[in-house]
C-alpha positions as CSV (number, residue, x, y, z in Angstrom):
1,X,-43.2,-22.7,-21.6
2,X,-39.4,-22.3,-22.1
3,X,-37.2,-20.3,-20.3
4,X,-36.5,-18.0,-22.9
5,X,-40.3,-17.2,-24.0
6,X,-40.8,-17.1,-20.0
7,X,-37.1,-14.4,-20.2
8,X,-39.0,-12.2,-23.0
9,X,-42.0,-11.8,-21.2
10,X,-41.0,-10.9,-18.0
11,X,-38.4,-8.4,-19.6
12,X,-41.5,-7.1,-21.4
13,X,-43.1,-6.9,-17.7
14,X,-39.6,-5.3,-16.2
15,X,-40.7,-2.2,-17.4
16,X,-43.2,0.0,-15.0
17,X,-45.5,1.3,-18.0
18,X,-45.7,-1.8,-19.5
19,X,-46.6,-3.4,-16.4
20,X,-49.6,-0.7,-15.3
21,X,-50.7,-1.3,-19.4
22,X,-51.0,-5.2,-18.7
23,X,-52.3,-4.8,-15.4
24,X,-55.1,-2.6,-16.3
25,X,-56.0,-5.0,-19.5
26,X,-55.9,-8.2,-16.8
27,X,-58.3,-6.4,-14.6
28,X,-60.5,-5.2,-17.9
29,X,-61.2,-8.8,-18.0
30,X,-61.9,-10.9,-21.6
31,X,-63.8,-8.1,-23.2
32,X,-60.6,-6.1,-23.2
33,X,-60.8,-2.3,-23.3
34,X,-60.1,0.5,-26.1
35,X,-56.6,2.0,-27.1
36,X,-58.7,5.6,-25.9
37,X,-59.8,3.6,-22.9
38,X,-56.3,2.6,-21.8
39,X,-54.6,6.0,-22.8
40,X,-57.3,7.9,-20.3
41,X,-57.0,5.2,-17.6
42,X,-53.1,5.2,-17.3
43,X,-52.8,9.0,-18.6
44,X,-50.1,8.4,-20.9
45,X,-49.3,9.9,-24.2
46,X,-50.9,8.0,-27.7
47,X,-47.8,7.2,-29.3
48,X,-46.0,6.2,-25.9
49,X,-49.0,3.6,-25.4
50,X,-48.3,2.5,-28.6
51,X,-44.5,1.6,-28.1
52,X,-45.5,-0.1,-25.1
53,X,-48.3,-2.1,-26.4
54,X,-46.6,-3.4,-28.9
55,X,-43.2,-4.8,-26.8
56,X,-46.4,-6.6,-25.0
57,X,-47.9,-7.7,-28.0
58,X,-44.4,-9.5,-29.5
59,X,-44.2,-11.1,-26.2
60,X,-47.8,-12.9,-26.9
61,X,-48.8,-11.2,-23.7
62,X,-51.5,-9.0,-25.5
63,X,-53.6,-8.9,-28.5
64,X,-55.0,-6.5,-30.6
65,X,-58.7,-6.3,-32.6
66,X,-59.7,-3.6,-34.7
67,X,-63.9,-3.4,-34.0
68,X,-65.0,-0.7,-36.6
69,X,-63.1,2.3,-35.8
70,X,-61.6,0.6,-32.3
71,X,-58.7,-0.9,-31.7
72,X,-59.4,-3.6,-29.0
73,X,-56.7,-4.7,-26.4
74,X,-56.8,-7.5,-24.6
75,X,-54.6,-9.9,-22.1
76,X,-53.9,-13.2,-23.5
77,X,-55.1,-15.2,-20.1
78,X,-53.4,-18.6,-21.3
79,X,-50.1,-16.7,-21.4
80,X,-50.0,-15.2,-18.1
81,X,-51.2,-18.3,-16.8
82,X,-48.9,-20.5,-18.5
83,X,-46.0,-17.3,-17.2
84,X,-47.4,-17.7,-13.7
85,X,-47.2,-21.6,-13.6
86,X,-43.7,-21.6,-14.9
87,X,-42.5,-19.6,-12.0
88,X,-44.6,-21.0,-9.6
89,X,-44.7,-24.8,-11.0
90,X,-41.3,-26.3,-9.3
91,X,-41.6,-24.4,-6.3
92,X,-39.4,-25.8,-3.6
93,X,-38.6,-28.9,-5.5
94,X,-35.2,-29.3,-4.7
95,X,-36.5,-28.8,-0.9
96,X,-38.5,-31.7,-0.9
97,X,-41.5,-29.6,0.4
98,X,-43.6,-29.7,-2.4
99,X,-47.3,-29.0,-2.2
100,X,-46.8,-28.0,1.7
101,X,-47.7,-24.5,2.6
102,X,-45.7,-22.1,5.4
103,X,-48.4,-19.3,5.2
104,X,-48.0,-17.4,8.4
């Protein structure tokens, strides 16, 4: 990952909607849940959901898959992973302390 893919997504994330949306779809697991499912869930408005789903879904963060007359979101588990080992991959390189843990 680059540091600006890693920059869009976590701007994406900066926001406290977006972040409860992407939350909830992580927890939903790989079967991912429906738009209706998300909406009642979170208890936000259809067309504010929308807004927000979409920012998430240019970020590669989410996907989207129309089942019949569904509309199927999902977290995109290789992205957060790949967002999660970018942040966490060098930690404390420069310290020389790499691979050491200072749990309390």
């Amino acid at each position: 990952m680059n540091l600006e893919q890693a920059a869009k997504q976590l701007e994406a994330l900066g926001n406290p909607t977006r972040l409860a949306i992407y939350r909830t779809l992580v927890r939903a697991g790989h079967a991912g849940l429906p738009v209706g499912q998300v909406q009642d869930r979170l208890g936000i408005a259809a067309s504010t959901l929308s807004h927000h789903l979409h920012r998430l879904i240019l970020t590669g963060l989410v996907t989207q898959e129309r089942h019949a007359t569904s509309l199927i979101c999902r977290a995109v588990y290789p992205a957060m992973n790949d967002l999660v080992g970018f942040l966490v991959n060098e930690c404390c390189a420069d310290a020389g302390c790499v691979g050491t843990s200072t749990a309390a």
